[in-house]
C-alpha distance (Angstrom), angle and dihedral (degrees) to the residues before:
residue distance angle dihedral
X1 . . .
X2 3.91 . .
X3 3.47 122.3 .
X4 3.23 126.2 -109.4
X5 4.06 118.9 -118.8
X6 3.64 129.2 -151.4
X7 4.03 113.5 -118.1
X8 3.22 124.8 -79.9
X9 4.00 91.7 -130.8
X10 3.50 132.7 74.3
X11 3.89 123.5 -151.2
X12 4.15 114.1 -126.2
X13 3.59 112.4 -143.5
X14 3.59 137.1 -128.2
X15 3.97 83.3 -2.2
X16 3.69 97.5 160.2
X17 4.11 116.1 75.2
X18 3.94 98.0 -158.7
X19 3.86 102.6 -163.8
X20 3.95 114.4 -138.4
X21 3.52 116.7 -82.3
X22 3.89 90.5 35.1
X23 4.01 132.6 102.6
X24 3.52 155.4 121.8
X25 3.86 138.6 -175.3
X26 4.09 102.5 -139.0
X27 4.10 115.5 36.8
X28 4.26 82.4 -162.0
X29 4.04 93.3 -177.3
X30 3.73 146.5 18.2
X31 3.78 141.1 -159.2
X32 3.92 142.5 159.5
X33 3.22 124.4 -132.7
X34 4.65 124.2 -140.6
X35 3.88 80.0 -84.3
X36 3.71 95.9 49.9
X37 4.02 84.4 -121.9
X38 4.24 100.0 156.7
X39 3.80 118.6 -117.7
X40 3.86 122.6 -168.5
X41 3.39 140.3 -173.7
X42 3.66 120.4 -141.0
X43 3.71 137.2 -179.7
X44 3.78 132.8 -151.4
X45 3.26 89.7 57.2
X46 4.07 92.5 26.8
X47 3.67 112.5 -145.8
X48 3.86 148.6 113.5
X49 4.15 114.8 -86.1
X50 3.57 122.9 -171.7
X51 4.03 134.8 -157.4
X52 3.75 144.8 169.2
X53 3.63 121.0 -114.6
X54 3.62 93.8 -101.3
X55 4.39 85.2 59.7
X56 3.70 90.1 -106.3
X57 3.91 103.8 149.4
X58 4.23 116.8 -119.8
X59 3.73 112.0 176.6
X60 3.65 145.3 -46.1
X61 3.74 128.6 -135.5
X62 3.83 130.0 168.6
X63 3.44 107.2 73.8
X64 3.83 117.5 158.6
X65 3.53 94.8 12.4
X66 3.29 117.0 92.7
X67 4.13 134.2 68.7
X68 3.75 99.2 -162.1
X69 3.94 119.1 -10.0
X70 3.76 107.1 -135.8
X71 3.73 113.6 146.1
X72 3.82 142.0 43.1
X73 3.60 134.0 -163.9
X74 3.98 138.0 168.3
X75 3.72 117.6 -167.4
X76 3.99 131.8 -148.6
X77 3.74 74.9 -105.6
X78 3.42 101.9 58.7
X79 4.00 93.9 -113.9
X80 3.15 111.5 141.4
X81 3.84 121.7 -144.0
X82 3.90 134.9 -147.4
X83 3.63 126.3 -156.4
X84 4.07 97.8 -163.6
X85 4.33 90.4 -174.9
X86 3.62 87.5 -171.8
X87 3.74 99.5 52.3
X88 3.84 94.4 36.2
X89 3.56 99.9 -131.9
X90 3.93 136.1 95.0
X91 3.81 112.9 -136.9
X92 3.95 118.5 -153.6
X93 3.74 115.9 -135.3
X94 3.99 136.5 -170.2
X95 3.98 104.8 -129.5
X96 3.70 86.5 -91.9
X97 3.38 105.3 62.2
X98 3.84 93.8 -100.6
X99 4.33 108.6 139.5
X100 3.42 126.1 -114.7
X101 3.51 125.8 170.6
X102 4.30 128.6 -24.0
X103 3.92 122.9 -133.6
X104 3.65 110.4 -149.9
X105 3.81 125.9 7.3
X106 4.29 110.9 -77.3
X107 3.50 109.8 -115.6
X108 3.84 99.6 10.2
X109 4.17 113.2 108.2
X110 4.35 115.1 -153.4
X111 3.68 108.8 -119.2
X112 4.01 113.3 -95.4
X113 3.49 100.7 137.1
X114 3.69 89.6 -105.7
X115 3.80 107.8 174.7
X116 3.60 113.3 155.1
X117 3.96 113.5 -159.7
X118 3.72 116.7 161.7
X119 3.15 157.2 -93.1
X120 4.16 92.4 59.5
X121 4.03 121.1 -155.8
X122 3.65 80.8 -139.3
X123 3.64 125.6 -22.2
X124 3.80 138.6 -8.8
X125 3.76 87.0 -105.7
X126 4.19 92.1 74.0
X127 3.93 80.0 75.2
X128 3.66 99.5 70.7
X129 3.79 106.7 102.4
X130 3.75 90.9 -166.6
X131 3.97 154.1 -13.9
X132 3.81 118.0 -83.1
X133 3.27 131.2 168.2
X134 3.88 137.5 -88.8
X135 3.25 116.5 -5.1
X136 3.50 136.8 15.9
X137 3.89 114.1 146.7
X138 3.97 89.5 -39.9
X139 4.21 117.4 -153.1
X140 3.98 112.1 -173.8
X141 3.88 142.8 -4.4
X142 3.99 126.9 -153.0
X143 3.89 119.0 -153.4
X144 3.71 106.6 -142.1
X145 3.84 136.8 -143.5
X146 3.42 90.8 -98.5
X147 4.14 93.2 47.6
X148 4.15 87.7 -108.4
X149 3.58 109.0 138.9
X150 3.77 122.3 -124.3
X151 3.97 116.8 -156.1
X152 4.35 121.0 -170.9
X153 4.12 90.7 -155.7
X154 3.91 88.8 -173.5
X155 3.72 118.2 144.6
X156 3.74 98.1 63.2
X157 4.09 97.2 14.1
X158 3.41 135.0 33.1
X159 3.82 97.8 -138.3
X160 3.84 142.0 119.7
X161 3.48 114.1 -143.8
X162 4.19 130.0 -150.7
X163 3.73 117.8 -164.5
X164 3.75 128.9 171.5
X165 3.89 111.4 -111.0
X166 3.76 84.9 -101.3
X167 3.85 93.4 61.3
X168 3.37 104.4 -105.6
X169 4.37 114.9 134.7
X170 3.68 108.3 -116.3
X171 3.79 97.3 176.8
X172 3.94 143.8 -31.5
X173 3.43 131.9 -144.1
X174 3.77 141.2 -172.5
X175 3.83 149.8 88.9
X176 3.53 136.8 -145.2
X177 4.03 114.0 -109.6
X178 3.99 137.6 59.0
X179 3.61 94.6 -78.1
X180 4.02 130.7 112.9
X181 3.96 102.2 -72.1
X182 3.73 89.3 5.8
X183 4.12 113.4 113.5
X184 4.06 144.6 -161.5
X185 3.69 92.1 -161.1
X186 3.74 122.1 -40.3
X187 3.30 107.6 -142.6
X188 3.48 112.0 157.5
X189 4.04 126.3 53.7
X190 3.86 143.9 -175.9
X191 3.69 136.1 176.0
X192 3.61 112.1 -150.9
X193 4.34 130.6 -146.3
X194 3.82 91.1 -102.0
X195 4.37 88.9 52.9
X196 4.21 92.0 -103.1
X197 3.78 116.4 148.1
X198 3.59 112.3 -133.8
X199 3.98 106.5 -164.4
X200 3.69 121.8 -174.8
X201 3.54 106.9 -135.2
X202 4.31 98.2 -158.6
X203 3.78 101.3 176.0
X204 3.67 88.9 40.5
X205 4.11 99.0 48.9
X206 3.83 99.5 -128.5
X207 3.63 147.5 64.5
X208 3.82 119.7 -103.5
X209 4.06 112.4 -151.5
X210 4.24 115.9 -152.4
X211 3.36 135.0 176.4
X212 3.92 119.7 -107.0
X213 3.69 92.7 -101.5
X214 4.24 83.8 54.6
X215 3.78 100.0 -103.9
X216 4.07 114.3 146.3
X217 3.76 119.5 -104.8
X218 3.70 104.5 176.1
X219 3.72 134.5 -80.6
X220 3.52 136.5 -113.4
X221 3.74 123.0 -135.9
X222 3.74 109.1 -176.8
X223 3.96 87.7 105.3
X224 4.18 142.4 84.9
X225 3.64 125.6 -131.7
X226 4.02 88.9 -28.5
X227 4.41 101.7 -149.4
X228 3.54 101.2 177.1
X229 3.70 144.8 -20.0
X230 3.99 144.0 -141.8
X231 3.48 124.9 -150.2
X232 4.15 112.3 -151.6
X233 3.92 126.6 -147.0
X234 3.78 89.5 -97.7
X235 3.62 89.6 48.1
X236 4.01 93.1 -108.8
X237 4.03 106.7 155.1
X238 4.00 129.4 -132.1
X239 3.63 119.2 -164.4
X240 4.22 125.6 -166.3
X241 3.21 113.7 -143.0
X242 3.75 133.1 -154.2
X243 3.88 128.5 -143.6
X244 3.69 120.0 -112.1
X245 3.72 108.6 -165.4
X246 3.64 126.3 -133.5
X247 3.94 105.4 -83.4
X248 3.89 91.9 26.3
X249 3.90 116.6 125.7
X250 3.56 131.6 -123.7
X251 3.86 125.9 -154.5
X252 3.58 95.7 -128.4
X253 3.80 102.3 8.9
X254 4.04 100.5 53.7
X255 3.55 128.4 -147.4
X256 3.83 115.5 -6.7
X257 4.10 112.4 -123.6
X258 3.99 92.5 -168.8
X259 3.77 137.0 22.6
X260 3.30 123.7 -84.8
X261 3.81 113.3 -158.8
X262 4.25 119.2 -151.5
X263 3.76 111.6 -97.8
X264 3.48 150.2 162.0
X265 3.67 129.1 -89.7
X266 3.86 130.9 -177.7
X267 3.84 118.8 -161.8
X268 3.64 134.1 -168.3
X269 3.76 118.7 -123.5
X270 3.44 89.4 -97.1
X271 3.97 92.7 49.2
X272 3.09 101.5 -101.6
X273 3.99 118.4 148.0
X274 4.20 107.2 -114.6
X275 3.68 92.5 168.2
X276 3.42 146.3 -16.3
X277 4.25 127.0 -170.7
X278 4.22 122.7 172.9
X279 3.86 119.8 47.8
X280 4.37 91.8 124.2
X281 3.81 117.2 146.8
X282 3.57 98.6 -173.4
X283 3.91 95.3 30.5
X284 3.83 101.4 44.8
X285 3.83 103.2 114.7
X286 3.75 88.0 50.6
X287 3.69 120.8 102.9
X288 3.85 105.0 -92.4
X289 3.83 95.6 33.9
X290 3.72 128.3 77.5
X291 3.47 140.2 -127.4
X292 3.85 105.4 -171.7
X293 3.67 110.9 -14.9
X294 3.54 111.9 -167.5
X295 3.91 114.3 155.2
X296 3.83 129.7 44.8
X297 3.69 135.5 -171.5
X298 3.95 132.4 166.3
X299 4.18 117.0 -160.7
X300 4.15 120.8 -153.2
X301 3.97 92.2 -82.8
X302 3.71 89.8 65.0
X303 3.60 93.2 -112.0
X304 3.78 116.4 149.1
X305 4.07 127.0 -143.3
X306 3.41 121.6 -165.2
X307 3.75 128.0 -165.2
X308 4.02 127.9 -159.0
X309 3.92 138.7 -165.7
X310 3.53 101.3 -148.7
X311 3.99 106.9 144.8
X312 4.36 83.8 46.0
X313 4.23 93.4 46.6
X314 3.81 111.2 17.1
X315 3.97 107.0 23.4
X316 3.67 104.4 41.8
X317 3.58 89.5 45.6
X318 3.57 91.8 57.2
X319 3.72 91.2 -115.8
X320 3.69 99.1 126.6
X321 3.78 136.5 10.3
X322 3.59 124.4 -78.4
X323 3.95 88.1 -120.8
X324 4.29 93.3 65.5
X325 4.03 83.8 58.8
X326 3.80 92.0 106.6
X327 3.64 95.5 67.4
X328 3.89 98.4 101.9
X329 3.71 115.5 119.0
X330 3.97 129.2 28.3
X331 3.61 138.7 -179.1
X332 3.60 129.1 -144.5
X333 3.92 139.1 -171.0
X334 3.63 139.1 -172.7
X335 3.89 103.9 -84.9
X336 4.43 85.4 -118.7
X337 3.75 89.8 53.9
X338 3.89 98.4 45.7
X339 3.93 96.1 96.4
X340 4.17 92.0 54.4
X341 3.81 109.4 24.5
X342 3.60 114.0 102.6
């Protein structure tokens, strides 16, 4: 039998310095900039915060704009792209908060037949009655090689869509179902060096892998609830990973006997699992653990930021105390580099 080894990561905590005057109660997405400066976006109050890699707080910008902060990406560029779910658009920012261009119209949902009536078998999703176009309660967007833009339009749809770096839509693809190309909500999305399109799959536990132009690869299954993904310079993968309670339902998985805690899991770019760290029931609000991670990013030091939702999945359920609420944002380094990294 092998043994098993300890991760490779180490958590940093109490990384973020919150300044009086500042909060929030979900940090929904994270991204690094070409400095490695640290931008997050929080809901409740929904806008755009950003830090040094020591946790040292910059600025914030965004205020009054968004519906329902979902999404964050930072281009090559330096744009920096929101995913506002609730307003179904994704607006394009310099790095200080200035606007640049809007994907989508704000406020106007695609046509899917998306009408969400509780109790769910599963997930919200199941009541899409079929794909449409941009967007219907939109989650993240990958930039490309080539500067294309790649959108996971999940909630509402069950779509990927390409746009030229301009904004103009190129193509879409996507079913609803379990089969290859077919989705229950993709969420999460990446774009790796060689132009594949990683899409996490959440509903359906895996990650489906296409070709630029949207043709299937294959999938990869070894993972939970994938939310979002970050691609590193040597093309190592890191995968957030929601929690699916015991007696939650999967798509393709069924009913869930035992609890399965949020995590972290790093691929290789073949899929295979490198390392994986998290997945505690009883330890989950402790620094190290996770209670809902749902964004991921990774800078050019190898260091690895991941953002949860906790108030928006855990608390407001009533799945964990009020108290546990400030477990949001975490940093982690490579267990070598813990004594020096900043």
């Amino acid at each position: 039998m092998a043994t098993k080894t300890a991760p490779a990561f180490d958590v940093v905590a109490d990384w973020e310095r919150l300044p009086a005057g500042v909060s929030h109660r979900d940090v929904t997405g994270v991204a690094v900039d070409s400095q490695d400066r640290v931008y997050l976006f929080v809901r409740f109050p929904h806008r755009v915060l950003v830090y040094e890699r020591d946790g040292s707080f910059v600025r914030s910008w965004g205020e009054d704009i968004f519906t329902m902060a979902h999404g964050l990406t930072i281009g090559p560029d330096d744009r920096v792209y929101c995913v506002d779910n609730g307003d179904h658009s994704i607006r394009v920012f310099s790095l200080e908060g200035e606007p640049i261009m809007t994907l989508g119209v704000p406020g106007q949902a695609s046509d899917t037949g998306y009408d969400p009536k509780p109790p769910y078998e599963v997930h919200a999703c199941e009541c899409i009655a079929y794909p449409g176009g941009p967007f219907n309660r939109c989650c993240n967007l990958a930039v490309a090689p080539s500067g294309e833009l790649y959108v996971a339009d999940g909630y509402g749809n069950c779509r990927v869509h390409r746009f030229s770096a301009a904004g103009d839509l190129i193509q879409s693809w996507g079913e609803i179902g379990t089969g290859p190309g077919e989705f229950h909500l993709p969420h999460g999305i990446g774009c790796d060096a060689t132009g594949r399109v990683l899409v996490c799959d959440r509903e359906n536990d895996r990650i489906q892998v296409f070709t630029a132009d949207g043709d299937y690869l294959e999938q990869w299954t070894d993972v939970q609830r994938p939310c979002d993904i970050a691609i590193d310079g040597n093309g190592i993968i890191y995968v957030a990973e929601l929690w699916r309670p015991k007696g939650k339902k999967s798509f393709v998985l069924g009913e869930m006997l035992q609890d399965h805690p949020g995590r972290v899991t790093v691929l290789s770019a073949e899929g295979k699992v490198l390392d994986r760290w998290g997945g505690s029931s009883e330890r989950r609000h402790t620094p190290g653990n996770f209670i809902a991670p749902h964004g991921i990013a990774v800078d050019s030091h190898g260091d690895v930021y991941v953002a949860e939702v906790p108030y928006s999945f855990a608390i407001r359920p009533g799945w964990i105390p009020e108290e546990h609420g400030d477990h949001q944002i975490q940093k982690f380094v490579r267990r070598t580099q813990a004594g020096d990294s900043t």
